[in-house]
KOLZAPA-907354 format. One record per residue (C-alpha): x, y, z; residue in three letters. Coordinates in pm, whole numbers, plus 50000, padded with zeros to 5 digits. Layout:
BEGIN
{X->X; Y->Y; Z->Z; resn->Ala}
...
END
This chain:
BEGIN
{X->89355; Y->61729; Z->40078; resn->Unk}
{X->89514; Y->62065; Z->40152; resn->Unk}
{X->89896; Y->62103; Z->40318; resn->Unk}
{X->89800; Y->62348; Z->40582; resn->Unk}
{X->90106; Y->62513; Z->40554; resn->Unk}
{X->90059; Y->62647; Z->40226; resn->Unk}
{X->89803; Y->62857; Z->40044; resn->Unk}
{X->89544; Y->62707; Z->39844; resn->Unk}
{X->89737; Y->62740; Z->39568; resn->Unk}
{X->89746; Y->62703; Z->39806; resn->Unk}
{X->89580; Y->62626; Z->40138; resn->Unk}
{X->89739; Y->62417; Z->39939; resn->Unk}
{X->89566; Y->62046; Z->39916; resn->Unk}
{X->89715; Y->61751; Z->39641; resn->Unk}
{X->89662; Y->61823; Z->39327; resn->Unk}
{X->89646; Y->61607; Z->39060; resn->Unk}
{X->89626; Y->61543; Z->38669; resn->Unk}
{X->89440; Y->61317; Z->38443; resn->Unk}
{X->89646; Y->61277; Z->38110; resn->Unk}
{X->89408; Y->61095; Z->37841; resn->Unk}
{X->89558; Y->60961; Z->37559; resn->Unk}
{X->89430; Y->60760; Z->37250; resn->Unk}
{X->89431; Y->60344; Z->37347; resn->Unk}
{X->89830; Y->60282; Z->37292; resn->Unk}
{X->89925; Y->60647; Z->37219; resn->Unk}
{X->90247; Y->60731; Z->37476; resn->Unk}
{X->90142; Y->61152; Z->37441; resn->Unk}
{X->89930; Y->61416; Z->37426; resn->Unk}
{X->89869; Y->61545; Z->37057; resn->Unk}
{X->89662; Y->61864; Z->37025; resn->Unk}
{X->89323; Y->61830; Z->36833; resn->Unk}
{X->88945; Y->61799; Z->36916; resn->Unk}
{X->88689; Y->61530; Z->36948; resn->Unk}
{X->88616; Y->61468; Z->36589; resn->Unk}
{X->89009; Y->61376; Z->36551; resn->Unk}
{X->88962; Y->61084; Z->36819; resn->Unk}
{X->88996; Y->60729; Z->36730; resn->Unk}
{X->88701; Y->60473; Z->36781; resn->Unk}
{X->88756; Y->60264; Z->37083; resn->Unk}
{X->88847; Y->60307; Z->37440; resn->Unk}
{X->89083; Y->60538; Z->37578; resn->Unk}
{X->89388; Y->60467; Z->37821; resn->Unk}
{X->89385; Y->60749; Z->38114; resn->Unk}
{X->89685; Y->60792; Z->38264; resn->Unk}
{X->89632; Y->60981; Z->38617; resn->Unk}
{X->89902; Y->61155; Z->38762; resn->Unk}
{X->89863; Y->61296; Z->39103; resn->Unk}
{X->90046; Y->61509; Z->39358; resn->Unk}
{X->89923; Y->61300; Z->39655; resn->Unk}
{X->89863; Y->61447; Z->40013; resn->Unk}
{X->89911; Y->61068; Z->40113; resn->Unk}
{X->89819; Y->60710; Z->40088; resn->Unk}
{X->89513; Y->60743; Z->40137; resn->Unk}
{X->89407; Y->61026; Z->39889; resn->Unk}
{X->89630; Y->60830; Z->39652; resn->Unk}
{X->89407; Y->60497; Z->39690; resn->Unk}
{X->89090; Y->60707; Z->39674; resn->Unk}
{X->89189; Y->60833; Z->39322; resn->Unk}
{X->89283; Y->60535; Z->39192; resn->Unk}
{X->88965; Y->60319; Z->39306; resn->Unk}
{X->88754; Y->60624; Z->39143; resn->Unk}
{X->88963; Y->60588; Z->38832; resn->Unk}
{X->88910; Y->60222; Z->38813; resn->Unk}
{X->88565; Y->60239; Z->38871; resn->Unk}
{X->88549; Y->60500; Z->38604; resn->Unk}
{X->88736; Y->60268; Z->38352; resn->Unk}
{X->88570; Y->59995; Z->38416; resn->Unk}
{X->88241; Y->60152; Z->38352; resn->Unk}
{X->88338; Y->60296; Z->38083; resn->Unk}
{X->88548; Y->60072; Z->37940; resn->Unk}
{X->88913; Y->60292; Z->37921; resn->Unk}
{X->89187; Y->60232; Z->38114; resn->Unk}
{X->89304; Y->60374; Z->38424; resn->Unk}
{X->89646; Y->60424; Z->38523; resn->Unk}
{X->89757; Y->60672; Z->38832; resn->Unk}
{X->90078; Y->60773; Z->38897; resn->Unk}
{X->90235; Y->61062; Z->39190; resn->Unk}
{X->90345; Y->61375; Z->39017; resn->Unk}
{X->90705; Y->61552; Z->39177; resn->Unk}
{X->90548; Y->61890; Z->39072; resn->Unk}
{X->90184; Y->61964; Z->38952; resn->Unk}
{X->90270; Y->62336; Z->38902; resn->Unk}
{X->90588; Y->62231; Z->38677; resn->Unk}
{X->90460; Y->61946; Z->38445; resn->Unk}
{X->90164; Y->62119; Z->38382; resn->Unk}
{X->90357; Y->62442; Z->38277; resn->Unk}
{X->90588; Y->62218; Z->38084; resn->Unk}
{X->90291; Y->62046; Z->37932; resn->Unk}
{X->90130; Y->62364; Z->37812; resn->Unk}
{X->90413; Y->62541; Z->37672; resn->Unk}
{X->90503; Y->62199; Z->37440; resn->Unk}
{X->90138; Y->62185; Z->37336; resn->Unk}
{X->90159; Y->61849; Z->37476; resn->Unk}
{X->89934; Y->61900; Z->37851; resn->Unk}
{X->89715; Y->61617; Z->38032; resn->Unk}
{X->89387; Y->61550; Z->37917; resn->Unk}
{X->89211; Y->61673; Z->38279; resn->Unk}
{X->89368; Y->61808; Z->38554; resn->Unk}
{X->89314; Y->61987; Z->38862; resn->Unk}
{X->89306; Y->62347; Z->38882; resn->Unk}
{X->89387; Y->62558; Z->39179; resn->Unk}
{X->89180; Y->62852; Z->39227; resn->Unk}
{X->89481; Y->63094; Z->39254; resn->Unk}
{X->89595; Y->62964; Z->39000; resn->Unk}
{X->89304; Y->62943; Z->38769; resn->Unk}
{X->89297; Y->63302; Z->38601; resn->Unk}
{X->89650; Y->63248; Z->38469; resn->Unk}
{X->89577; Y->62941; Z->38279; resn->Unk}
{X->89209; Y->63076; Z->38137; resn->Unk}
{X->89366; Y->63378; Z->38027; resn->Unk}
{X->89698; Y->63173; Z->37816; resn->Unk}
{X->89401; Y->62978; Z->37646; resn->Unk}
{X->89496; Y->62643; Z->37820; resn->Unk}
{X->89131; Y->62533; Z->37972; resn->Unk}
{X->88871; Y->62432; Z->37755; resn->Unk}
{X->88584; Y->62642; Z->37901; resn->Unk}
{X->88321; Y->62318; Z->37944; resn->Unk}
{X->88146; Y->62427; Z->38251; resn->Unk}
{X->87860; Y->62670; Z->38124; resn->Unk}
{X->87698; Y->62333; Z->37929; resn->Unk}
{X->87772; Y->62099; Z->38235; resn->Unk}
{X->87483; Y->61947; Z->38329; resn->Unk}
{X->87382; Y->62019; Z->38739; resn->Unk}
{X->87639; Y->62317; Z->38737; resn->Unk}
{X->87377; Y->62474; Z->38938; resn->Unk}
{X->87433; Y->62233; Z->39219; resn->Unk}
{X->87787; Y->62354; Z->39273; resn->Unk}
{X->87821; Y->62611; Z->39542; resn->Unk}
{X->87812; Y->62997; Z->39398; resn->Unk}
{X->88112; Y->63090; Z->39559; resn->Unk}
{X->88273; Y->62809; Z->39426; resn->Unk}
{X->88130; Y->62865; Z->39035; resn->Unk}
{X->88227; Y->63225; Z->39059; resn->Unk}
{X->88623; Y->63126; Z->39176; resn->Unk}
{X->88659; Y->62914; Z->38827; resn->Unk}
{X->88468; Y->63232; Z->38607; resn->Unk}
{X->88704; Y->63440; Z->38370; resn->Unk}
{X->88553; Y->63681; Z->38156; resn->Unk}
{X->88220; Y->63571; Z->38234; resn->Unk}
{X->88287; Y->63225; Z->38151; resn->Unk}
{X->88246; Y->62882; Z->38410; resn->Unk}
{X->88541; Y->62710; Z->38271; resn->Unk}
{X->88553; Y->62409; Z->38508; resn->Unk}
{X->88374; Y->62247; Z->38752; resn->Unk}
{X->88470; Y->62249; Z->39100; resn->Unk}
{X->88566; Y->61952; Z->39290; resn->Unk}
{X->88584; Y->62004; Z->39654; resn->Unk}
{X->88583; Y->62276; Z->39886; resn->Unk}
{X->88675; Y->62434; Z->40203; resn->Unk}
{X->88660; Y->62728; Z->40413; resn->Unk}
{X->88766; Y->62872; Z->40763; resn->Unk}
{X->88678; Y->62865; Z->41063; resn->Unk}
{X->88761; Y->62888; Z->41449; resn->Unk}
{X->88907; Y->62605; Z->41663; resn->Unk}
{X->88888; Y->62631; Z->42053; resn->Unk}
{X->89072; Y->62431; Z->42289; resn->Unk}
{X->88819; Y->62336; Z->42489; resn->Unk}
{X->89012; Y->62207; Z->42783; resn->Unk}
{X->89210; Y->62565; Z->42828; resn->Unk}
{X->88842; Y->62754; Z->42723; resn->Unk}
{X->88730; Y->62560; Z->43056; resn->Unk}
{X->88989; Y->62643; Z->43227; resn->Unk}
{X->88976; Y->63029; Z->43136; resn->Unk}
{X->88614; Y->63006; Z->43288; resn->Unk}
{X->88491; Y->63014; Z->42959; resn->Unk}
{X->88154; Y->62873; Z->42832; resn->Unk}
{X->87974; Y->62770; Z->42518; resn->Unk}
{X->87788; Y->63123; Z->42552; resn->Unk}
{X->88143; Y->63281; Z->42560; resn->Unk}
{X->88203; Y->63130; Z->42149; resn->Unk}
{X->88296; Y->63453; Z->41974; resn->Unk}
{X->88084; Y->63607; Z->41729; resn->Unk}
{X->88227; Y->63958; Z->41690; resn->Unk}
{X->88564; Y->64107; Z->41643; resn->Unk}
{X->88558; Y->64280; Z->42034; resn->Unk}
{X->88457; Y->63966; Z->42167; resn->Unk}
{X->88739; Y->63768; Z->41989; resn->Unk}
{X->88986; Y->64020; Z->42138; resn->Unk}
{X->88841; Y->63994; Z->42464; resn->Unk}
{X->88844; Y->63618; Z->42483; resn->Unk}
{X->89232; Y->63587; Z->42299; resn->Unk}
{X->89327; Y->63782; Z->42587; resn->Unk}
{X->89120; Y->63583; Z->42898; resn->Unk}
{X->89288; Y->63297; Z->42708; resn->Unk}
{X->89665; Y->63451; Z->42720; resn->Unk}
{X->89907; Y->63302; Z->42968; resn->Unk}
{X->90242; Y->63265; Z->42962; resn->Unk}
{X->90241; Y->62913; Z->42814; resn->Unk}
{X->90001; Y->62989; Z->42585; resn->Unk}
{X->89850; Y->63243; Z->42385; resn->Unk}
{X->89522; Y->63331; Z->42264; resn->Unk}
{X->89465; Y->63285; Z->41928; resn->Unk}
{X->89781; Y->63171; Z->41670; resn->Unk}
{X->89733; Y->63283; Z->41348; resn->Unk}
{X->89847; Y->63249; Z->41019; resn->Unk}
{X->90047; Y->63539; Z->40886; resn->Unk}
{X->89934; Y->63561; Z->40494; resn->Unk}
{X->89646; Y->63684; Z->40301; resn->Unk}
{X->89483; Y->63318; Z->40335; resn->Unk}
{X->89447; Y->63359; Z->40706; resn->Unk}
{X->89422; Y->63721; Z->40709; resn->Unk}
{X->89213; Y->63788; Z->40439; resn->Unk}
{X->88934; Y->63691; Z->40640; resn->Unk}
{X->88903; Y->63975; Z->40880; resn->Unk}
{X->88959; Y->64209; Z->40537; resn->Unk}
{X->88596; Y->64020; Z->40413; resn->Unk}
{X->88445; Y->64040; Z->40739; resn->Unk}
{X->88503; Y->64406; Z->40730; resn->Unk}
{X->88340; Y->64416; Z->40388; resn->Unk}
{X->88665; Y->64481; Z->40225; resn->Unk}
{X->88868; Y->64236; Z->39944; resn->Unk}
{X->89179; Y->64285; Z->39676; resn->Unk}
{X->88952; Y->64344; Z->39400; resn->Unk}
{X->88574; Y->64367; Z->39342; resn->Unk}
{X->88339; Y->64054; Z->39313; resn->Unk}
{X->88422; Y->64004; Z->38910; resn->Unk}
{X->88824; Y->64084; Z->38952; resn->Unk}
{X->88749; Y->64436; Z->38732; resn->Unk}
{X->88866; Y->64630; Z->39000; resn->Unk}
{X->89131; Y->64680; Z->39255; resn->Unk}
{X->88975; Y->64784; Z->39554; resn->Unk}
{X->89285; Y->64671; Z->39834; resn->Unk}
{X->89354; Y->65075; Z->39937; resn->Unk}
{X->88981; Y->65071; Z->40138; resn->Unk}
{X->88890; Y->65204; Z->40465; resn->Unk}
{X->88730; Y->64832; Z->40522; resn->Unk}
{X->89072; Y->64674; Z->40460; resn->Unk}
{X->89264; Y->64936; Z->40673; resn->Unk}
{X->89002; Y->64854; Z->40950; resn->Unk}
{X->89093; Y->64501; Z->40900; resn->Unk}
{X->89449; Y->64529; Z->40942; resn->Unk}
{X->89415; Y->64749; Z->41205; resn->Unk}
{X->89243; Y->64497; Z->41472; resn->Unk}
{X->89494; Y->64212; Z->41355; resn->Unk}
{X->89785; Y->64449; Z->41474; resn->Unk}
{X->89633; Y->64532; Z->41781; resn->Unk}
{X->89600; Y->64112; Z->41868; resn->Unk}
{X->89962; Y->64115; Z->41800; resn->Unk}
{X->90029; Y->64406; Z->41989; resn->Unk}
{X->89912; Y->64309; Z->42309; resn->Unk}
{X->90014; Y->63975; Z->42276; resn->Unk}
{X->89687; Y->63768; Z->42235; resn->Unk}
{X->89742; Y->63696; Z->41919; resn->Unk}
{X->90046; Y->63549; Z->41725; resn->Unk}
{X->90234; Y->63425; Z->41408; resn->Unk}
{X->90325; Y->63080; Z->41374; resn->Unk}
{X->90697; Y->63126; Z->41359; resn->Unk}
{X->90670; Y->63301; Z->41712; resn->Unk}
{X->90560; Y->63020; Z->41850; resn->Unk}
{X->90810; Y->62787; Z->41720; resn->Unk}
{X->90529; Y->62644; Z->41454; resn->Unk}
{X->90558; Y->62576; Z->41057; resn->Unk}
{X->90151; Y->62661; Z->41077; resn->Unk}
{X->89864; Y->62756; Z->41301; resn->Unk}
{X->89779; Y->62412; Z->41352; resn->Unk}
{X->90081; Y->62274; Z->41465; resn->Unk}
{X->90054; Y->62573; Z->41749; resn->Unk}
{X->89717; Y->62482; Z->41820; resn->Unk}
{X->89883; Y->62121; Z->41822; resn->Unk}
{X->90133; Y->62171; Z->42067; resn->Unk}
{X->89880; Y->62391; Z->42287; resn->Unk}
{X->90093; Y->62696; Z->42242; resn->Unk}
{X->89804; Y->62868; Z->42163; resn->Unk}
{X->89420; Y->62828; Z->42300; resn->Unk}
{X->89243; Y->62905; Z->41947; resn->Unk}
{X->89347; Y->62938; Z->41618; resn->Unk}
{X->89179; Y->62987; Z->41261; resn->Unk}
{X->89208; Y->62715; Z->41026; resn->Unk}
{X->89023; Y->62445; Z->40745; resn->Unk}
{X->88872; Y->62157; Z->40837; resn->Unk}
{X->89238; Y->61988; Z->40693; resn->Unk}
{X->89340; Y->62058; Z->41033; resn->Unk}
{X->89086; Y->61736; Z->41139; resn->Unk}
{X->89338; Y->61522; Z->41005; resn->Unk}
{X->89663; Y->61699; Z->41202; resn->Unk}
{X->89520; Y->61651; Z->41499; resn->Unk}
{X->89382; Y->61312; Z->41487; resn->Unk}
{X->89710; Y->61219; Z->41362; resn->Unk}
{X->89947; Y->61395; Z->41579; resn->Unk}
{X->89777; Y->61542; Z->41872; resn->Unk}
{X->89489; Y->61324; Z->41911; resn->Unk}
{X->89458; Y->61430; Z->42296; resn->Unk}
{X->89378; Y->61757; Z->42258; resn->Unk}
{X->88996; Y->61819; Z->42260; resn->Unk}
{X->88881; Y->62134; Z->42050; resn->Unk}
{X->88585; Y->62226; Z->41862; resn->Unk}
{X->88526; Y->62464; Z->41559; resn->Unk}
{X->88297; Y->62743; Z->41562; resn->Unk}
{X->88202; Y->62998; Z->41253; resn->Unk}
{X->88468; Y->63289; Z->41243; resn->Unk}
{X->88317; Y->63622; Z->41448; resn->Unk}
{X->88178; Y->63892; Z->41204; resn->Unk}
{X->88314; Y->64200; Z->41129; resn->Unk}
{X->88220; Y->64597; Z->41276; resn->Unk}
{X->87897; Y->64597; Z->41067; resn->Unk}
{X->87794; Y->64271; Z->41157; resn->Unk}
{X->87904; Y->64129; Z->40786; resn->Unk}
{X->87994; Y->63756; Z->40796; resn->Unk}
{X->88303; Y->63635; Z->40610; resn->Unk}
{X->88528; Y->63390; Z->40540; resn->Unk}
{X->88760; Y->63222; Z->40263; resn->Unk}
{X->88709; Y->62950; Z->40038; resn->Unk}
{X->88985; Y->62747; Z->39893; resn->Unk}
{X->88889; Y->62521; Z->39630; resn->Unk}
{X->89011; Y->62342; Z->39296; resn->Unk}
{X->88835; Y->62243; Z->38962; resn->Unk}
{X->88864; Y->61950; Z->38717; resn->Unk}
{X->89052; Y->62147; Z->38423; resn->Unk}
{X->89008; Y->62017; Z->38052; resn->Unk}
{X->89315; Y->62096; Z->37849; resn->Unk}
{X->89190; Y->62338; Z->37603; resn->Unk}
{X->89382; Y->62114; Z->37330; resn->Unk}
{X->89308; Y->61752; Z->37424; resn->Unk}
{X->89192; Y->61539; Z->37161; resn->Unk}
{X->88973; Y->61334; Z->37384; resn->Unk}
{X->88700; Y->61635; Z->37487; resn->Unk}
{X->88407; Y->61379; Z->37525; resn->Unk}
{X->88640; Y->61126; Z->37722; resn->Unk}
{X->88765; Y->61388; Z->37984; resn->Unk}
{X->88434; Y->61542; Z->38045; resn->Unk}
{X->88235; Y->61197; Z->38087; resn->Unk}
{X->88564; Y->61151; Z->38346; resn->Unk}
{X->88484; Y->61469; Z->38539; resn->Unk}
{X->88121; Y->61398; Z->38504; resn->Unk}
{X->88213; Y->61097; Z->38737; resn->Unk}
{X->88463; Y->61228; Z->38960; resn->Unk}
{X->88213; Y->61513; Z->39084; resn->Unk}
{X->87912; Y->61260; Z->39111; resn->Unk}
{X->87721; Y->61292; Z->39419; resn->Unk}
{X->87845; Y->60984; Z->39517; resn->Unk}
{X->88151; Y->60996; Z->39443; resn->Unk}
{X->88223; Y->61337; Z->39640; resn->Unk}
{X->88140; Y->61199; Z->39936; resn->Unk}
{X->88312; Y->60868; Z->39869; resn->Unk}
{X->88626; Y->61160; Z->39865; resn->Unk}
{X->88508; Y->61303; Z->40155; resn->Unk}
{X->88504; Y->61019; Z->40407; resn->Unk}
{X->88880; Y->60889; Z->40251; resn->Unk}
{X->89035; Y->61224; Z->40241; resn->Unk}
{X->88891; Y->61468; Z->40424; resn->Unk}
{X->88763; Y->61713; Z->40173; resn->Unk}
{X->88444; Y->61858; Z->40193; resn->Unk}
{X->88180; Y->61795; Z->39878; resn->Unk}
{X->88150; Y->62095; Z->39629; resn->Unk}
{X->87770; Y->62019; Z->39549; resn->Unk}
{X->87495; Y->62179; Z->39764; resn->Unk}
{X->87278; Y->61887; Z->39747; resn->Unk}
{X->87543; Y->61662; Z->39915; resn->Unk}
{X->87522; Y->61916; Z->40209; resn->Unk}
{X->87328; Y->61756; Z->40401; resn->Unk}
{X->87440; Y->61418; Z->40410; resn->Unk}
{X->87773; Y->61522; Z->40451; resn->Unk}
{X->87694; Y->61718; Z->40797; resn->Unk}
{X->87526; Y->61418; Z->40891; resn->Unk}
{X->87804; Y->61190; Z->40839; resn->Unk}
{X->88078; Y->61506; Z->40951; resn->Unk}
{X->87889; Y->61735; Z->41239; resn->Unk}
{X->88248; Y->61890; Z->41358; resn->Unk}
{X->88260; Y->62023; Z->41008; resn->Unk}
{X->87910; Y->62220; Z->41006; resn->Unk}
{X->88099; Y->62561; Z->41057; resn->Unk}
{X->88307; Y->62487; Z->40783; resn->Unk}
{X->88014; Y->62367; Z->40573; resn->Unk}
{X->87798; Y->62691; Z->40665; resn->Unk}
{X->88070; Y->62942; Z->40538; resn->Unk}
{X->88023; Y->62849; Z->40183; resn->Unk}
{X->87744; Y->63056; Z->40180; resn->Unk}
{X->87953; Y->63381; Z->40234; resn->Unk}
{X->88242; Y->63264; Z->40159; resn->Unk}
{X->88549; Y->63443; Z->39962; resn->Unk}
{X->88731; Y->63270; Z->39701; resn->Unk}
{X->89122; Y->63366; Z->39600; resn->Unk}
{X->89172; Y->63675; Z->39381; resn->Unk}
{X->89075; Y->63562; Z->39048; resn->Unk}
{X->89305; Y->63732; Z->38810; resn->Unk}
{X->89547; Y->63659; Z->38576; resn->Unk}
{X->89957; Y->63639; Z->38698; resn->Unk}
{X->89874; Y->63824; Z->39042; resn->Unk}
{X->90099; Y->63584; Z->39218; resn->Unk}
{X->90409; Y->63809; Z->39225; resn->Unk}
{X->90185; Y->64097; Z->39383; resn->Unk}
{X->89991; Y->63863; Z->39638; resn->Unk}
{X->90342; Y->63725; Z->39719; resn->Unk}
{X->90494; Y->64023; Z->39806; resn->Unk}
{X->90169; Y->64107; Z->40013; resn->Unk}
{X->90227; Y->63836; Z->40228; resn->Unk}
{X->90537; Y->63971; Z->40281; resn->Unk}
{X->90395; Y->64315; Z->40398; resn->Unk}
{X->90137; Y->64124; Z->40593; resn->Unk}
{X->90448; Y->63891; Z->40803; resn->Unk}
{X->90576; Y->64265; Z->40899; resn->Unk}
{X->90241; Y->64425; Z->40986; resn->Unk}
{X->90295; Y->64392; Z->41412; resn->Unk}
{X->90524; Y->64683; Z->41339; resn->Unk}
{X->90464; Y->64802; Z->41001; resn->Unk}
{X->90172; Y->65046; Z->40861; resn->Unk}
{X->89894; Y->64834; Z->40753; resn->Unk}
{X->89783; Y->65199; Z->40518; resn->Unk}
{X->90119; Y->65147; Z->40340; resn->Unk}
{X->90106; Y->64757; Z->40306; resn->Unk}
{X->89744; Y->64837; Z->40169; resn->Unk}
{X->89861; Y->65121; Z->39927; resn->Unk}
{X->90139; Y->64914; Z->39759; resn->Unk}
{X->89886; Y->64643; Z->39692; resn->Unk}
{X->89684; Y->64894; Z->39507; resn->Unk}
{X->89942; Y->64977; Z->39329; resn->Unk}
{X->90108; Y->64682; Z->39235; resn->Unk}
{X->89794; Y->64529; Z->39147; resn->Unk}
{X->89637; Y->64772; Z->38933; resn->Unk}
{X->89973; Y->64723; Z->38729; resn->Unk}
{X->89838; Y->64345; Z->38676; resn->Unk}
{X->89454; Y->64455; Z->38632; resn->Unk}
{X->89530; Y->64742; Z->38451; resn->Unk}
{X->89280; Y->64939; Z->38668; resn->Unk}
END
């Protein structure tokens, strides 16, 4: 499950790693299937928990796993997903399977570490398009991805009522957004909190029909005249006051505004289910699709993370028949009811909205949604446009724009 606070590398949900190793063996030698030895094989799981409970989920699916299989199972809580698995790659020595982030993704298919398996996985067609396309390099489905989630926009239904506001009043265009966030603006409370990085903001720039690079990551295409026209409403929220970042309203995240009822709406994943049962379970809200943009274009952002196969594991057939598992029907949903994570396949759809109606917004967007940019050792650049983004109520969204351009196409070389 995602920590809100983060991006998804991450909107930023637990991460975790599968190291497979030969029955007895205490490491990781490089090598492919034919070098395996005969007999079962002892999985050691190591995971970057978002709690207890995703913790216990991982390990019952393991067990299950081993026991059906007949390998071992062991999980353990990683300090640092990002750190291990760098360290595990640069001494030849990585897990088995592991999970990849989607901003994160490019950077290891393009240092050779994944084993591209996903283009011969059988029912990859089941997996959501959006979600296929964020684990493509080079025209290659390297992994298969295990959950998903998108954004969308919570109400405070209580303060909505109180406004004057109805059901008919649920915004489904950028002026009517505006017009609502500033109905909704008192001074206890503001209209709309909202997240001040490219995960949050990035949605208006899709909406508009704008992005950081074109659909296969060729192309930088940040300095539009649809991004521009994205920035440009978010600044004029701020502006006027209906709209505002976290840290001016005392908040770590969105949610924790929209917590605290510091704000009336805000835009967030359905991890923000979980913050509020847990620690504002008397506010009443509901979550409605995000408004589209000026042309009537939906859009919003996906956030997502494969099952990565280490590109030099020794135990190929063992990992896959693992992942095969892990993103079972089933087994997805199993996920999805401990941990809060919504199922990557389309044919779980359904039964998933039955079991989860609050999340049918979120559910919906996958058809439109936007995955992270998907190239290779952007972070730096997306970093430091975050940065530009945090200054945008009095900076020049053409500049913040420009120097993405240009600081990307140094990365893309284009």
């Amino acid at each position: 499950m995602r920590n809100p606070r983060t991006s998804w590398a991450v909107g930023g949900a637990a991460l975790l790693s599968l190291s497979l190793s030969a029955c007895g063996g205490s490491g990781f030698d490089s090598g492919t299937d034919s070098q395996q030895s005969a007999g079962p094989a002892s999985i050691k799981v190591l995971i970057a928990s978002s709690g207890d409970a995703e913790t216990k989920a991982v390990t019952d699916a393991a067990n299950a796993w081993g026991t059906k299989s007949g390998n071992k199972a062991t999980v353990t809580q990683a300090q640092d997903i990002g750190q291990q698995l760098g360290q595990g790659f640069a001494s030849n020595n990585p897990p088995d399977v592991f999970y990849v982030d989607a901003a994160r993704f490019a950077t290891y298919a393009s240092a050779g570490s994944l084993e591209p398996y996903g283009d011969s996985f059988a029912g990859k067609d089941d997996f959501y398009p959006a979600l296929r396309q964020a684990f493509t390099y080079k025209s290659k489905l390297y992994c298969i991805p295990k959950d998903f989630s998108t954004l969308g926009l919570q109400i405070n239904t209580t303060a909505w009522a109180k406004a004057g506001l109805t059901a008919a009043d649920y915004p489904t265009t950028w002026q009517q957004l505006a017009t609502v966030a500033k109905k909704l603006t008192t001074s206890k409370q503001v209209g709309l909190a909202l997240g001040d990085t490219r995960d949050r903001i990035g949605a208006f720039m899709v909406q508009a029909g704008g992005w950081v690079t074109n659909k296969d990551a060729t192309k930088v295409t940040a300095d539009s005249p649809e991004n521009l026209k994205a920035l440009k409403f978010v600044q004029s929220l701020l502006a006027d006051g209906s709209a505002k970042y976290p840290k001016q309203l005392d908040s770590g995240w969105s949610g924790e505004a929209f917590g605290k009822q510091k704000a009336a709406m805000t835009i967030e994943g359905n991890w923000i289910a979980g913050a509020m049962k847990s620690d504002y379970p008397s506010v009443k809200y509901t979550t409605v699709p995000l408004p589209t943009g000026p042309t009537g274009k939906k859009g919003t952002l996906a956030f997502t993370q494969c099952w990565g196969i280490a590109a030099k594991s020794k135990h190929k057939a063992a990992a896959l028949d693992f992942v095969k598992a892990m993103t079972a029907k089933d087994n997805q949903l199993t996920f999805a009811k401990a941990i809060g994570v919504m199922p990557s396949r389309q044919s779980a759809q359904a039964e998933y909205v039955a079991q989860f109606p609050q999340d049918k917004a979120f559910i919906d967007g996958a058809a439109y949604a936007q995955a992270p940019v998907n190239v290779a050792k952007i972070d730096q650049v997306l970093a430091d446009f975050d940065t530009g983004l945090q200054s945008l109520p009095g900076a020049d969204p053409k500049q913040i724009l420009a120097r993405l351009q240009k600081n990307a196409q140094a990365v893309v070389g284009q």
